[in-house]
C-alpha positions in Angstrom: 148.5 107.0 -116.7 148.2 103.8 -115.4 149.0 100.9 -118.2 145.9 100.0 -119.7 143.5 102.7 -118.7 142.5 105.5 -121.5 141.3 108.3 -120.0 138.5 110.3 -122.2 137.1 113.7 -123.1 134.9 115.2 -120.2 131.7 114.1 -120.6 132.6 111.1 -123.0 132.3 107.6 -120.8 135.3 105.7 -121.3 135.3 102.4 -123.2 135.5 99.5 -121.3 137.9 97.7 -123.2 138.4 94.7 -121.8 135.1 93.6 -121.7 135.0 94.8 -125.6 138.3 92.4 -126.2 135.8 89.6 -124.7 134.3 89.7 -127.5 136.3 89.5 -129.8 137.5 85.5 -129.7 140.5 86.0 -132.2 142.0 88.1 -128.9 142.0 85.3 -126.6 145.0 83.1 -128.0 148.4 83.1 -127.3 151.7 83.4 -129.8 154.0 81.3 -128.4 154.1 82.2 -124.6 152.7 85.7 -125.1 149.5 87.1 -125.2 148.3 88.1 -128.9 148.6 92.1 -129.1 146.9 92.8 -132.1 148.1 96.3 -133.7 147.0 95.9 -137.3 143.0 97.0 -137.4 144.4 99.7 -140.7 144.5 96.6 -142.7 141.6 94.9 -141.4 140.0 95.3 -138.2 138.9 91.6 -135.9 135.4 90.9 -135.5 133.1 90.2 -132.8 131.4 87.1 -131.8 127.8 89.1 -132.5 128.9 89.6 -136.0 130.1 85.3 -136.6 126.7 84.8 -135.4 125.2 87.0 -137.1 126.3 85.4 -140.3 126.0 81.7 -138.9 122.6 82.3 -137.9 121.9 83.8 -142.1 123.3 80.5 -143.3 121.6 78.1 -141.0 118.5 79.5 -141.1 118.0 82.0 -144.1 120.1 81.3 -146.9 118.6 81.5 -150.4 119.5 83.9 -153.6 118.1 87.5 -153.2 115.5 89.3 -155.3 114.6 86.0 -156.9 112.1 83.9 -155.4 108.7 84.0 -153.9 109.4 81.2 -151.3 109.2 82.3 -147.2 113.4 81.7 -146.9 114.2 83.6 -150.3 112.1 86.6 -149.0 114.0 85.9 -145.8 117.0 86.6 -147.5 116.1 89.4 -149.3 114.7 91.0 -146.6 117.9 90.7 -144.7 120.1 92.4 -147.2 117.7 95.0 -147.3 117.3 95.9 -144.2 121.5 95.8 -144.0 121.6 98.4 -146.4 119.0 100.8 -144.5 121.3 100.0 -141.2 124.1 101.0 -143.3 122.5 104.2 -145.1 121.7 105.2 -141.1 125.3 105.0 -140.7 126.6 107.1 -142.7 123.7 109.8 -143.1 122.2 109.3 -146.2 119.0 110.5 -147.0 117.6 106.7 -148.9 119.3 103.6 -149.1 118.9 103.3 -152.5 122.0 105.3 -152.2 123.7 102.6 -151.2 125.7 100.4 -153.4 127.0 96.7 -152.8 130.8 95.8 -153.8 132.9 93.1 -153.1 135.4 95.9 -151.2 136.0 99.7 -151.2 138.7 99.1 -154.1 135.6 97.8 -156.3 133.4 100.8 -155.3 136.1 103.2 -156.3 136.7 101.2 -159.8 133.1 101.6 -160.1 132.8 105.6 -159.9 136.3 105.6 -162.0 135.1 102.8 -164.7 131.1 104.0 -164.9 130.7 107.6 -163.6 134.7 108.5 -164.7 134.8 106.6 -168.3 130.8 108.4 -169.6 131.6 112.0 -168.0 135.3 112.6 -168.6 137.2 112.5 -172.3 140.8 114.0 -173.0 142.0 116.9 -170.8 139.6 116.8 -167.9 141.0 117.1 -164.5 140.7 114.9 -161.5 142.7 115.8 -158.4 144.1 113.0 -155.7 146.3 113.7 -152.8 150.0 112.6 -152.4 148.6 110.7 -149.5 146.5 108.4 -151.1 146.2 104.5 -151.1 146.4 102.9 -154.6 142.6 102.2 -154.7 142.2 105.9 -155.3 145.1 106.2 -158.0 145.4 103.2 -160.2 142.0 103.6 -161.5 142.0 107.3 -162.2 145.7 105.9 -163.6 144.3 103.5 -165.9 141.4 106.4 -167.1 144.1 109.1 -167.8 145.5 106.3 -170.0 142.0 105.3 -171.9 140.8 108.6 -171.4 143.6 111.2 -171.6 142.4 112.6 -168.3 144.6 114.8 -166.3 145.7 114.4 -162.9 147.2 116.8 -160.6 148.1 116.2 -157.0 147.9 117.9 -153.9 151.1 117.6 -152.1 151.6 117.4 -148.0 153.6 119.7 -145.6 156.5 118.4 -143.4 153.9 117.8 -140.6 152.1 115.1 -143.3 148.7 117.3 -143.5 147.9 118.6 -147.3 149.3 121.2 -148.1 146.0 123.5 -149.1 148.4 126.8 -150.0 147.5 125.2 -153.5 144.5 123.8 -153.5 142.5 126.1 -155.5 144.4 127.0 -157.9 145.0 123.0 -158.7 141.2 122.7 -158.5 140.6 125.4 -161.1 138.7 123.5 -163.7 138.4 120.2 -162.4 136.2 117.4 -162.8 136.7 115.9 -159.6 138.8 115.6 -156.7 139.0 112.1 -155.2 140.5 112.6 -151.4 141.2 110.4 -148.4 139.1 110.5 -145.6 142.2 109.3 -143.5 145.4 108.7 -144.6 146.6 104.6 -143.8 150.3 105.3 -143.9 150.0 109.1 -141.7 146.9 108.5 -140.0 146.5 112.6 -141.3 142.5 113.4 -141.7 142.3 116.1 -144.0 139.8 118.5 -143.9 137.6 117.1 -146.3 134.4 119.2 -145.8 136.9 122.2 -146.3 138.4 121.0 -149.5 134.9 119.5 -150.8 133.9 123.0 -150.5 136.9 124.4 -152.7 136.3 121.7 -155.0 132.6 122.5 -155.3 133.0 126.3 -155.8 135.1 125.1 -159.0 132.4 122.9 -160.3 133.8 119.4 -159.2 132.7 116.6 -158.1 133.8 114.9 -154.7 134.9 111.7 -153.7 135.7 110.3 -150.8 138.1 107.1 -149.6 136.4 106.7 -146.2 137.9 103.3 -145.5 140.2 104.5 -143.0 137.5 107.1 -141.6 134.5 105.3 -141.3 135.7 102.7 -138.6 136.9 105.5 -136.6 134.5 108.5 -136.4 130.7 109.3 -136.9 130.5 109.9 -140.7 127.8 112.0 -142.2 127.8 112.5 -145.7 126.6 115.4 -145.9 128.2 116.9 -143.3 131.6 116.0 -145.5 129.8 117.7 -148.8 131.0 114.7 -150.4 129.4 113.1 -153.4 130.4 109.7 -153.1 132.1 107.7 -150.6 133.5 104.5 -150.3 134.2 102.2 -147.5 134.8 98.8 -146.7 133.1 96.2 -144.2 136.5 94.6 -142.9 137.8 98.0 -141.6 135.0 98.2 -139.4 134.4 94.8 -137.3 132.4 93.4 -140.4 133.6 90.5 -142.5 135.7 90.7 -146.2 134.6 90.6 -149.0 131.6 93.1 -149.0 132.0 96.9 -149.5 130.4 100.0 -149.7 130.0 102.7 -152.1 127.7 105.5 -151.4 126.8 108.5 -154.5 123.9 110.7 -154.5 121.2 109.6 -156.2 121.2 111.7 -159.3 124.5 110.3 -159.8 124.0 107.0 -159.2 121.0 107.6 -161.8 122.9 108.5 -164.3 125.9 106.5 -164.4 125.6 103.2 -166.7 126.1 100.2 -165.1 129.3 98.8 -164.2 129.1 95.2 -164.5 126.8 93.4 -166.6 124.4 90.0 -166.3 121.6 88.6 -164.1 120.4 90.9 -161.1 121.2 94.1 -162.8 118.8 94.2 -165.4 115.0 94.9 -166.3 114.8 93.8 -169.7 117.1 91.5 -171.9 116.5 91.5 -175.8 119.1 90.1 -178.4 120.0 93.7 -179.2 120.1 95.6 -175.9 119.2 95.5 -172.7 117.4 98.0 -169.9 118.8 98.0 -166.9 117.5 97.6 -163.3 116.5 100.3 -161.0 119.2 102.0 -158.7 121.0 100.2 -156.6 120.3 96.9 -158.2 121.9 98.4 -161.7 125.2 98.1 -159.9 124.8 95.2 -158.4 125.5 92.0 -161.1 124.9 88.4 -159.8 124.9 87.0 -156.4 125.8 89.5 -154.2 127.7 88.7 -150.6 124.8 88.5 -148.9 125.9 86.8 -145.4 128.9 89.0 -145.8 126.1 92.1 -145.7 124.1 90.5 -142.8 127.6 90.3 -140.8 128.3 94.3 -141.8 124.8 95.6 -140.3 125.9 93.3 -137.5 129.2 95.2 -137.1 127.3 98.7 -137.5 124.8 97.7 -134.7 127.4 96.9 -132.7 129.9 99.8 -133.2 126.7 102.2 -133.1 125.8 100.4 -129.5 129.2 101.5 -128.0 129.4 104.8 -129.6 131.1 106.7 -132.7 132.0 109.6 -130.7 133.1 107.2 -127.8 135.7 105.1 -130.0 136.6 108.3 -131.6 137.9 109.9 -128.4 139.6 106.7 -127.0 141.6 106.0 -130.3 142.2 109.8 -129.9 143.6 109.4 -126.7 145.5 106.2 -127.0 147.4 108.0 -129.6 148.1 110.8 -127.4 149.4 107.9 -125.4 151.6 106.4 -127.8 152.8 109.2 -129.0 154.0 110.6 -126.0 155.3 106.9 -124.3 157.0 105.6 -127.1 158.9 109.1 -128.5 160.1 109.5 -124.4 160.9 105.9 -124.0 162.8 105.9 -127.5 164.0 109.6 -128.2 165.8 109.5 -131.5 165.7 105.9 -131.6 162.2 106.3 -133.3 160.8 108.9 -136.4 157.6 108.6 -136.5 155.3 110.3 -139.8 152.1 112.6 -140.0 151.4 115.2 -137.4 151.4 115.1 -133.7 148.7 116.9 -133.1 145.6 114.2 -132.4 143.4 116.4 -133.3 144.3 115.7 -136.8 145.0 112.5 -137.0 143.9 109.0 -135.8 145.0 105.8 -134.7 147.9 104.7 -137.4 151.3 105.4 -136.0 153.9 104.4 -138.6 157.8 104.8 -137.9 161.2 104.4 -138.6 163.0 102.4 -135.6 166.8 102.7 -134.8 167.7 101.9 -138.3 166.1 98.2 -138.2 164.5 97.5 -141.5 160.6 97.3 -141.1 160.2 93.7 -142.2 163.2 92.6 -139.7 161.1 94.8 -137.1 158.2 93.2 -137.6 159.5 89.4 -137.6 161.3 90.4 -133.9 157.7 91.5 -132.7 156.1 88.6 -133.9 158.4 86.8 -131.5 156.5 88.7 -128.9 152.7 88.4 -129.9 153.1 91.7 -131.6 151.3 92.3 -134.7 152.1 95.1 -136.5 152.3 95.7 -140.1 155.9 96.3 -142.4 155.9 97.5 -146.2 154.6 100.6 -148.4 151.1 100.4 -147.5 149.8 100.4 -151.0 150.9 104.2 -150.9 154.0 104.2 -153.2 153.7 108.0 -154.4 153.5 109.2 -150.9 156.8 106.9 -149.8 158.7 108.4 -152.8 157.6 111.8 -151.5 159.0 111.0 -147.9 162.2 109.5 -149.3 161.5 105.8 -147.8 160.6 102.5 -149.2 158.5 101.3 -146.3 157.8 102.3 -142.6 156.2 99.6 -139.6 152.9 100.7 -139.0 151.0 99.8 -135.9 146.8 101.0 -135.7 144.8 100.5 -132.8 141.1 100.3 -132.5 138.8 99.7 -129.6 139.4 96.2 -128.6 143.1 98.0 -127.7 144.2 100.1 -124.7 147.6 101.3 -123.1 148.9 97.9 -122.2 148.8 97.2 -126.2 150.9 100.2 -126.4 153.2 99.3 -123.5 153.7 95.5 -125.0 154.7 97.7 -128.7 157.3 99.3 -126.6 158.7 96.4 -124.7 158.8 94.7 -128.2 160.6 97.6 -129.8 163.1 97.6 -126.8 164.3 94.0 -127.2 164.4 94.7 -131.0 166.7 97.2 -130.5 168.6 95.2 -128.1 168.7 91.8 -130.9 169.7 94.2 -133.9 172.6 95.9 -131.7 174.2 92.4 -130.8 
């Protein structure tokens, strides 16, 4: 394969990605004498120049507060945040956008069905099942309720190929509340099967919810195509800005869980002993929400949806094909890398081990070289225990990356290993 061409699926048009990288202005800098090589979109992704302008053009010409005025630019506004969270409902398949809950970040919306839908449904010895492979967002909450609540938690466990290991699955959801499940692991890059599990968990009578913010980016999502119940993603993941997120619950749900934070916005009526709260979504939705931050997210959808779902799917699919092969024949037994090899299971997060060099030394030497990949536990402590490391390097790719990214990775990792063996 020639260095940065990515070949694709019959019948799948390739990406074009240096014409994507145009437009994304971050990419055209330089770290030191090196070009930048970005390798870090599992944290949070770049964004394109139509997304800045989308939320420049919101400030300069549209800002006002939301759901509170009469006045041409306050109906503007509101009308902009709704129509975000129609583009965003289209995304992901859901049948109204009144299913579609503003947060500040996918960590909030998962607080949110812990704190509102967990804490009114679940009291001392209910079951809610997580994953060894999942990111603290979907275990400190349910954490913190088995120690308000006396919940129970049991935990699917993984093979030695880093997929779940479903041999116990049922029995584990046998009287269960709810099983809370990755869509895509952020330290494996391992998709479950969560349509399979989500069934298993529904013929047991729980609920399912989904962490989608490693998914979402990546592949066409379709909630009900997953079964799931709710899902939760965030905006930087996906070319969209911080500090706006996404949860996603059915609507019965949504209409019967009390509200999660309180004060102006989410309320109907205020008395000086109670209070009736707003309609669904706005019930969950307390204060100023991040509105330009919601104008640049349906800015990012329209502009992932304009390449293609299915397109950036299969070039992150065969990028890691790619990677995988390159790097483990360039490096042998100089590099352990974790989750499965099959692609077909996995996406674009390829975390190792490299020729004993520390992943935060690692890291530092590839710096040197425009390299930007990311060192530590990955806010996935149980799974690290259950591999027997303390951290791994992780490099993800996304579609602003191709083959030379992979190459420059490996040319780094060479002259790492050359510096560490001095």
């Amino acid at each position: 394969m020639a260095s940065g061409v990515v070949s694709a699926p019959v019948g799948v048009e390739p990406l074009d990605v240096p014409r994507i990288k145009a437009d994304f202005p971050i990419l055209d800098q330089p770290v030191g004498d090196r070009p930048l090589v970005f390798l870090d979109s599992a944290a949070s992704s770049q964004r394109p120049t139509a997304v800045l302008e989308a939320m420049d053009r919101y400030y300069c010409r549209d800002h006002a507060n939301v759901h509170r005025a009469a006045y041409a630019l306050a109906e503007r506004a509101t009308n902009d945040m709704e129509t975000a969270r129609r583009r965003v409902a289209r995304f992901i398949g859901a049948t109204t956008a009144d299913e579609v809950v503003f947060t500040k970040n996918a960590t909030e919306s998962l607080n949110l069905v812990a704190r509102s839908w967990g804490a009114a449904n679940l009291t001392a010895g209910d079951v809610v099942v997580l994953t060894l492979m999942e990111h603290h967002a979907n275990i400190v909450p349910w954490l913190q309720l088995a120690e308000s609540h006396g919940i129970e938690l049991r935990w699917i466990g993984i093979d030695g190929d880093g997929r779940l290991d479903l041999g116990d699955a049922a029995r584990l959801l046998e009287g269960a509340s709810l099983l809370s499940v990755t869509g895509m692991s952020n330290v494996l890059g391992t998709a479950p099967p969560v349509a399979e599990l989500a069934g298993m968990a529904h013929a047991a009578g729980a609920l399912v919810c989904v962490d989608a913010c490693q998914s979402t980016p990546h592949t066409t999502t379709r909630v009900a195509e997953l079964d799931a119940d709710f899902l939760a993603f965030s905006g930087h993941k996906l070319c969209g800005p911080t500090g706006v997120g996404v949860l996603w619950a059915r609507s019965e749900l949504l209409e019967s869980m009390p509200p999660f934070l309180g004060g102006g916005g989410m309320i109907l009526d205020v008395r000086t002993d109670g209070f009736t709260s707003a309609a669904v979504p706005q019930k969950f939705e307390a204060g100023t929400p991040p509105i330009a931050e919601i104008v640049g997210l349906a800015a990012a959808i329209d502009y992932l949806e304009a390449i293609g779902m299915e397109r950036i799917a299969a070039h992150e699919r065969s990028l890691t094909e790619y990677a995988l092969e390159s790097l483990t024949d360039r490096f042998g037994d100089d590099l352990t890398v974790y989750g499965p090899r099959d692609t077909d299971h996995r996406g674009g997060i390829l975390s190792f081990a490299f020729a004993g060099i520390h992943p935060h030394d690692l890291s530092q030497v590839l710096d040197t070289h425009g390299v930007c990949v990311r060192p530590g536990h990955h806010c996935a402590k149980p799974l690290m225990r259950h591999l027997g490391i303390g951290a791994t390097a992780r490099a993800s790719w996304y579609l602003y990356n191709d083959t030379a990214d992979v190459d420059a990775l490996g040319d780094a990792l060479a002259d790492a290993r050359d510096f560490f063996a001095v």
